[in-house]
C-alpha positions in Angstrom: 150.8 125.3 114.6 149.7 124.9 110.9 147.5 121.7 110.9 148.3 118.5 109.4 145.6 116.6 108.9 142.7 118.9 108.8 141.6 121.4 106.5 139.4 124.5 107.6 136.9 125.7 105.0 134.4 128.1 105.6 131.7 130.4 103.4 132.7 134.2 102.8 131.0 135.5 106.0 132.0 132.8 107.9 135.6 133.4 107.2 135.4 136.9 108.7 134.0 135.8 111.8 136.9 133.4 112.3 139.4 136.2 111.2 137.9 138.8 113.8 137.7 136.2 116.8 138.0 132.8 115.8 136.0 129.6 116.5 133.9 129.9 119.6 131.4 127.4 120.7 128.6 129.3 122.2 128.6 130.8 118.1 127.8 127.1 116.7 123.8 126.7 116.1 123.5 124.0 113.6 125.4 120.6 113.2 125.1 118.5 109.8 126.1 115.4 109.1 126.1 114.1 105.9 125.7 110.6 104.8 128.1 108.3 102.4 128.1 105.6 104.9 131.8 104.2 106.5 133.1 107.9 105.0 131.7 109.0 108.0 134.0 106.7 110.0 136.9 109.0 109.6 135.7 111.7 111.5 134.9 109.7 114.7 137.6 111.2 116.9 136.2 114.7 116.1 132.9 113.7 116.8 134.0 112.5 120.9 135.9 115.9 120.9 133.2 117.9 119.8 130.2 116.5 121.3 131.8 115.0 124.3 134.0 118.1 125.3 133.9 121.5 123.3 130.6 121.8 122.4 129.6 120.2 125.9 130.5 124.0 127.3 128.0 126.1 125.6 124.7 127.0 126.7 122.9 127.5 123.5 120.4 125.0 121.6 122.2 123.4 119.0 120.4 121.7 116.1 121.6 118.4 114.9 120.6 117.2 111.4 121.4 113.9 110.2 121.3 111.3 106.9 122.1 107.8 107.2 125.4 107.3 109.3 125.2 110.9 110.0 121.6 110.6 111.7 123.3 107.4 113.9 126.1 109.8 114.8 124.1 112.7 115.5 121.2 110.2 117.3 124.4 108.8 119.7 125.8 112.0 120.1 122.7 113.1 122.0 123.0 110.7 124.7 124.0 111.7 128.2 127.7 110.4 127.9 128.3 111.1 124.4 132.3 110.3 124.0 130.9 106.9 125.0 128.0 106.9 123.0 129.8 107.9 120.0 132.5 105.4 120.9 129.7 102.6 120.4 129.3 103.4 117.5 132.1 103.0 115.7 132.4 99.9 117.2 129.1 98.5 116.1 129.7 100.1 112.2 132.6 98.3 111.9 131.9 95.2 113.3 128.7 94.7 111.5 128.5 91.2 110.6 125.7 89.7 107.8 125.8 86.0 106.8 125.6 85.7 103.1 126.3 83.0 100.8 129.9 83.3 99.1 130.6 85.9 96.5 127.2 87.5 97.6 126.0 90.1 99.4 123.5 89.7 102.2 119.6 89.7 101.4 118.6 93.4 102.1 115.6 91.8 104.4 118.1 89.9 106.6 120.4 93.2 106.6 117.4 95.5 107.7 116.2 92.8 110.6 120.2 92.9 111.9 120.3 96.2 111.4 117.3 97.3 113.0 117.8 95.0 116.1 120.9 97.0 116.9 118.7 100.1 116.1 116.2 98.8 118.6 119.1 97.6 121.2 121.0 100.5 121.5 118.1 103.2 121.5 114.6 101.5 122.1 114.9 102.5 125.1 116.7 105.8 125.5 114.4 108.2 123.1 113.4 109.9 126.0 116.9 110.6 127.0 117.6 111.4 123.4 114.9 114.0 123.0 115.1 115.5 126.3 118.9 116.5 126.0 119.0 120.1 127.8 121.1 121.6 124.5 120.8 119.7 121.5 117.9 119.2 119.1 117.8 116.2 117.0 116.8 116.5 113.6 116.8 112.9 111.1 116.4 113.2 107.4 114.3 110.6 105.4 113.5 109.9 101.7 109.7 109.1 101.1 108.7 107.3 97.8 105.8 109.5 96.6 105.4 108.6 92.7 102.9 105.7 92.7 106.2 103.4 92.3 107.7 104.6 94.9 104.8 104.8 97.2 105.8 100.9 98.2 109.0 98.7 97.7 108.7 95.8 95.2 110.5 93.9 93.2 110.0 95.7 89.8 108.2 99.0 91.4 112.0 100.0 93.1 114.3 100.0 90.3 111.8 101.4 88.0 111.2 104.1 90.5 114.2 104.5 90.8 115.6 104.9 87.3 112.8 107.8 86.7 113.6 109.6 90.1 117.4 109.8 88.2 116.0 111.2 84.7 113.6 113.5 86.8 116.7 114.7 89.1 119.0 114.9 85.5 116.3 117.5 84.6 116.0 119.7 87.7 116.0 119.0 91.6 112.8 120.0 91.9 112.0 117.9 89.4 112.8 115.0 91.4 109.7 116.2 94.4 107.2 114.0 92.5 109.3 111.2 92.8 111.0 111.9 96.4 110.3 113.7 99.2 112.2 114.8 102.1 110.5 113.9 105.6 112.2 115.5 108.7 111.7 113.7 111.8 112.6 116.3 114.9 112.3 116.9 118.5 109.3 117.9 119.2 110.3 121.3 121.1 111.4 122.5 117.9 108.9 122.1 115.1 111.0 123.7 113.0 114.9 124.6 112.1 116.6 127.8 112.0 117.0 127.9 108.8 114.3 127.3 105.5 113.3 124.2 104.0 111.8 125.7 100.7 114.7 124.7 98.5 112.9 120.8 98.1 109.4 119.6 99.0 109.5 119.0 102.9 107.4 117.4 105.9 108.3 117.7 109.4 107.4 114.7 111.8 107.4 114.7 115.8 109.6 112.0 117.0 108.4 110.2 120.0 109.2 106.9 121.5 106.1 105.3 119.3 108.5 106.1 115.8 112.0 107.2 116.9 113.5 103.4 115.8 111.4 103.1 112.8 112.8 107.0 111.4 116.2 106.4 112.2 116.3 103.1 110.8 114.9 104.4 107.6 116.9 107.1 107.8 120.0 104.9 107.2 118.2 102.6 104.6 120.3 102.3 101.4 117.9 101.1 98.7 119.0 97.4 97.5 120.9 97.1 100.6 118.3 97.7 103.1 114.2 97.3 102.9 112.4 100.7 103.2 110.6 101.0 106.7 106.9 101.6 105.7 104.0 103.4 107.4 106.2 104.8 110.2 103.6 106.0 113.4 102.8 109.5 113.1 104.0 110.3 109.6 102.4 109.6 105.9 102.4 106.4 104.7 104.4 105.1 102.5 107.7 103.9 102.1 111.1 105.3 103.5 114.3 105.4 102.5 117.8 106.7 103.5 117.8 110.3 103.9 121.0 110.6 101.7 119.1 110.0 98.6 117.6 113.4 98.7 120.0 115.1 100.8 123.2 113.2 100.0 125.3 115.7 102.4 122.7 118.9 103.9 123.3 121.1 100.9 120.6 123.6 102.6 120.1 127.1 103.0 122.2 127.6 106.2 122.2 131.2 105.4 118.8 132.1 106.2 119.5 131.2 109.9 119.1 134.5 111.9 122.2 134.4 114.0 125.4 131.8 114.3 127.2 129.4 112.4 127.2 126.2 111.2 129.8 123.7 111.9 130.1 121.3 109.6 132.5 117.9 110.4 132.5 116.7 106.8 134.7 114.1 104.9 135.2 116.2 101.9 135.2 119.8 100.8 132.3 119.4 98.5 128.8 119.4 99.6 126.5 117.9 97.7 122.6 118.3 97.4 121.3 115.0 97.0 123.0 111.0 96.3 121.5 111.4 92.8 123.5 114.7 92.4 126.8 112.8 92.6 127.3 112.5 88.8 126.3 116.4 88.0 129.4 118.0 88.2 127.2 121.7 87.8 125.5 120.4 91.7 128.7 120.3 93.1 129.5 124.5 93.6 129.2 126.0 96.9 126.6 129.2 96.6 125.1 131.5 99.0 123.4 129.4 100.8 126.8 128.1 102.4 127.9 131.8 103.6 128.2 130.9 107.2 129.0 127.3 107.4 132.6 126.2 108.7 133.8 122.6 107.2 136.2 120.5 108.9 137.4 117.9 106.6 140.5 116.0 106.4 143.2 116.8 103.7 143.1 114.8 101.0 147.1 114.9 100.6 147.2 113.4 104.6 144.4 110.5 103.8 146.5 109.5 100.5 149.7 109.3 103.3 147.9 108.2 106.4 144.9 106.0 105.6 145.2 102.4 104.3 145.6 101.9 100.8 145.8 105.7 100.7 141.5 106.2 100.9 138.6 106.6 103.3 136.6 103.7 104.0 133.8 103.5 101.8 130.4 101.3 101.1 132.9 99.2 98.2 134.8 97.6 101.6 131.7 95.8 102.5 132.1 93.8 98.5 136.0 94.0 98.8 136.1 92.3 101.8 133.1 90.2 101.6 134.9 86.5 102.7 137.2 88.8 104.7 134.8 90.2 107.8 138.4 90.7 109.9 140.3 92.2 107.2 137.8 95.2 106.8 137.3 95.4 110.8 141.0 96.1 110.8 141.4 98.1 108.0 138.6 100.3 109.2 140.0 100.6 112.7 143.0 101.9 111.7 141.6 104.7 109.8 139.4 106.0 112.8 143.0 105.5 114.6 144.6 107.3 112.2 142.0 109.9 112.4 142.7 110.9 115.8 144.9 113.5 114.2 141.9 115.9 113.1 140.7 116.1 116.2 144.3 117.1 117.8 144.6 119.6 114.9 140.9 121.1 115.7 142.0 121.4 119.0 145.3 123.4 118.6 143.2 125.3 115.9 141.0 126.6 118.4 143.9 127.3 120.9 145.4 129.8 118.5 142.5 132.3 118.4 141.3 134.0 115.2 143.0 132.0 111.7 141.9 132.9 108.0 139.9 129.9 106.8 140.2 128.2 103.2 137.3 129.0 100.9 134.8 127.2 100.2 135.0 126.3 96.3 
């Protein structure tokens, strides 16, 4: 059955893999999950099929890295019962709820103590379940000021910081390492990934119950919509920020991994380095580094047909329906119902046996 909803993509030595014997779980060693916020809502059915069935089966570690909503999914997909896990939280992201005076949006202070409260309600208390998962290995991606602007939010400090991490980024990704740096928070029985972090400046943090909050909650700190977390236990000090802005969607180099592929849930075909990298059209190729990572993303012909007003969900709800907080929590559940589809097409994918993949492009 040819799917309908989902579209397979997959790096050039990837793709013979899946010709010779198809998709196979024990094969899967790395999970990303990018960031881009209620995007990420759309691929909540896969997310219970995978984690709370397929990949359940496998014996394998499995490495799961995550920015922003993708470290929340990952973090929840870690849990014991992770079809229910995951099932929270969809319901929590769409029925967040800020009070905000009309026409406004909500005081990033008052969104980050929300916020953070559900953080603290939902995993406080469950790190050590989190990090002691027999299989997977958690892996969350933050964004650390380390230009003397950066170093600590303020009023004027931010968006000046901001405005040269862009022209520093225009310039070169590298460039933008004395403005940004990426901080890795992981399970501490894996100090490192599979795979090489050389491609941006990088620190690697132990999560523990003394900082696991604090990293995910940066993690998923949007600048201007959220505070940065600062001096998290355990890591530099500083300030912290959502791990999209420096890897907007875990554009890494997946090809240095010694064995087995990467699976890749994504809303989109593109993957793209860094947030800032969203208006550089030359960031946006595939390369090498991509060679044996499998994307599962929807079609964009079946969103235009199947979604509401024809689109994913995306951070411009939150302002479109601003004095409507029931209008956007139906809206939104109707995509993830919608969205049910890719995980019956992924299913009847992997019922079929070996398939020819799409490129990556």
């Amino acid at each position: 059955m040819k799917p309908q909803a989902l579209r397979i993509y997959a790096g050039p030595a990837a793709r013979a893999r899946l010709r010779e014997r198809g998709l196979r779980a024990e094969e899967v060693r790395v999970v990303p999950a990018a960031a881009a916020g209620p995007k990420g809502l759309v691929l909540h059915p896969l997310d219970r099929f995978l984690f709370g069935h397929w990949l359940a089966h496998g014996t394998q570690p499995v490495h799961l890295l995550g920015a922003s909503i993708g470290a929340w999914r990952m973090t929840s997909a870690c849990l014991p019962d992770a079809d229910a896990a995951l099932a929270q939280m969809a319901h929590d992201y769409i029925h967040q709820r800020y009070e905000h005076p009309p026409n406004k949006m909500p005081a990033p202070s008052h969104v980050s103590e929300v916020f953070g409260a559900l953080v603290n309600e939902r995993f406080g208390h469950r790190s050590a379940e989190i990090l002691g998962h027999p299989r997977f290995r958690l892996h969350l991606f933050t964004s650390r000021g380390r230009h003397w602007l950066l170093r600590r939010e303020g009023r004027w400090r931010t968006p000046l910081g901001c405005v040269g991490a862009f022209a520093a980024n225009a310039v070169s990704r590298g460039a933008l390492g004395a403005w940004l740096e990426r901080v890795v928070f992981h399970d501490a029985r894996t100090p490192s990934l599979p795979l090489q972090l050389q491609d941006f400046r990088t620190q690697r943090v132990a999560l523990g119950a003394h900082n696991f909050c604090a990293a995910l909650l940066a993690s998923c700190s949007i600048p201007f919509a959220l505070d940065a977390v600062h001096d998290i236990p355990g890591a530099p000090p500083g300030a912290y920020w959502d791990g999209g802005i420096t890897d907007y969607h875990l554009h890494l180099d997946y090809a240095s991994m010694d064995e087995g592929l990467v699976l890749y849930p994504h809303f989109q075909r593109q993957i793209i380095p860094g947030y800032l990298d969203t208006l550089l059209p030359r960031r946006r190729h595939p390369d090498d580094r991509l060679a044996n990572v499998v994307v599962l993303a929807p079609d964009p012909d079946w969103v235009r047909r199947a979604l509401p007003y024809g689109k994913l969900p995306d951070l411009d709800d939150f302002k479109a329906y601003a004095g409507d907080l029931q209008g956007r929590i139906a809206v939104w559940s109707r995509a993830v119902t919608e969205s049910q589809r890719l995980a019956e097409d992924f299913d009847a994918v992997l019922r079929q046996g070996p398939f020819d993949a799409l490129p990556l492009e």
